[in-house]
Every structure is written in C-alpha cells, then in structure tokens.
C-alpha positions in Angstrom: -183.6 -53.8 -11.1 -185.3 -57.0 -11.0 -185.5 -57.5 -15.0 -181.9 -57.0 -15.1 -180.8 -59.0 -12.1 -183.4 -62.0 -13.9 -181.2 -61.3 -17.1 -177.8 -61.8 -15.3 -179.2 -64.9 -13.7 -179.9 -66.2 -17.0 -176.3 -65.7 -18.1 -175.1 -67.1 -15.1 -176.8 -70.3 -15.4 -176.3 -70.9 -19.3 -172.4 -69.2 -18.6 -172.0 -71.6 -15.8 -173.2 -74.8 -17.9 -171.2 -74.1 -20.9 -168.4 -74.0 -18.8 -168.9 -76.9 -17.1 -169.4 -79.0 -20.5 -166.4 -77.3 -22.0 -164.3 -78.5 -18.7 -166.0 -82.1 -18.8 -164.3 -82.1 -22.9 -160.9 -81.9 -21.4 -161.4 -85.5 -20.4 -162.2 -87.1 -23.9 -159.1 -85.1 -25.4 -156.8 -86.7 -22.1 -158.4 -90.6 -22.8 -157.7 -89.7 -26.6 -154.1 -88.7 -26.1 -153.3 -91.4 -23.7 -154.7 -94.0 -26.9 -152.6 -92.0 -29.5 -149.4 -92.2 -27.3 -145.8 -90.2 -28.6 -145.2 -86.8 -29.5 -148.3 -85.9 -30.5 -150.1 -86.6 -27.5 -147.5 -85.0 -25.4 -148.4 -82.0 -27.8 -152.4 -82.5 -27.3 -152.2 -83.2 -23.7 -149.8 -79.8 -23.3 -152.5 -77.9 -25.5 -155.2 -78.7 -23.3 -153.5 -78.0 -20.0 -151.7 -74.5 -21.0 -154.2 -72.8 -23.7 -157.3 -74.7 -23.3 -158.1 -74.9 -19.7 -156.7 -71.3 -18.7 -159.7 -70.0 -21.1 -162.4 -72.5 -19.7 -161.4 -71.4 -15.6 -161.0 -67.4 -17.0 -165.0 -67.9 -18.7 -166.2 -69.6 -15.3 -164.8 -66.6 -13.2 -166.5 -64.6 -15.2 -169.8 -66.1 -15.1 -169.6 -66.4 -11.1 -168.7 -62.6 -11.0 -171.8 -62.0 -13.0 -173.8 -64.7 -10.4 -172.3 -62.3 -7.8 -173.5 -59.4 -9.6 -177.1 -60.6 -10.0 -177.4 -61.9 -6.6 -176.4 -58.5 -5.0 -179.0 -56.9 -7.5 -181.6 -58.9 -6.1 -180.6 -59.0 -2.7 -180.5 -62.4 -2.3 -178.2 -64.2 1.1 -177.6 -67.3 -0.8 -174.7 -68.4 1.6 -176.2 -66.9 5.2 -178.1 -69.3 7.5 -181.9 -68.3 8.0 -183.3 -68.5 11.6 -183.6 -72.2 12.9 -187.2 -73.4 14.7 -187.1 -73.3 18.3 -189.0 -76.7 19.9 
C-alpha cells in the first residue's frame, strides 16, 4: 500500500503544479486581451473564462481527490491537531 499511496502522491504533487501553472496562464491571455481591445478580445477573454478555466478547476479536483486518496492510503491526519506540550 505504501508504493502505491507514494505513487499517488507523486501525481498529486506534479497534478497539482500543472494546474497551478496552467491557472497562473489565464493571466497573460487577460493582460493580452485587455492590449488587443475589440471583438476579439471580448472573444479571447470569453474563451478563457467558459472553456479554458472549467478544464483547469475540473483537472485540480481531480488531482486533490487523488491527494485524498493517497493520504487515506497512507493514513496520514494532515488537517487534525497533534497533542500540544503541557508546561
């Protein structure tokens, strides 16, 4: 179980970065439209918003399922507070 939960953290992590990059791109496409101006950067900034960023948030779901997945195989309590020294 270990090997498998190590190979679903690996996916997770690269999964996780690529969607982060391919989120942080939605920015150079806005600053590009808002230079172009018009039509066509009404049509570029629409593009992004309705097919490109539904696909980046449906990737990044998918990747934190698989976090989810890994973490439960390894039975880690990422989110749980451990117990606190007593002085």
């Amino acid at each position: 179980m270990k090997k498998v939960a190590n190979i679903l953290l690996t996916i997770f992590g690269i999964g996780i970065l690529l969607c982060l990059l391919a989120g942080a791109l939605a920015l150079p496409g806005y600053l590009v439209a808002m230079c172009i101006g018009g039509e066509t950067a009404s049509r570029l900034a629409e593009w992004i918003l309705k097919q490109y960023m539904p696909w980046v948030i449906r990737a990044a779901s998918v990747f934190a399922g698989i976090g989810l997945i890994a973490m439960y195989l390894n039975r880690q309590k990422a989110l749980t507070g451990g117990a606190k020294d007593k002085k």
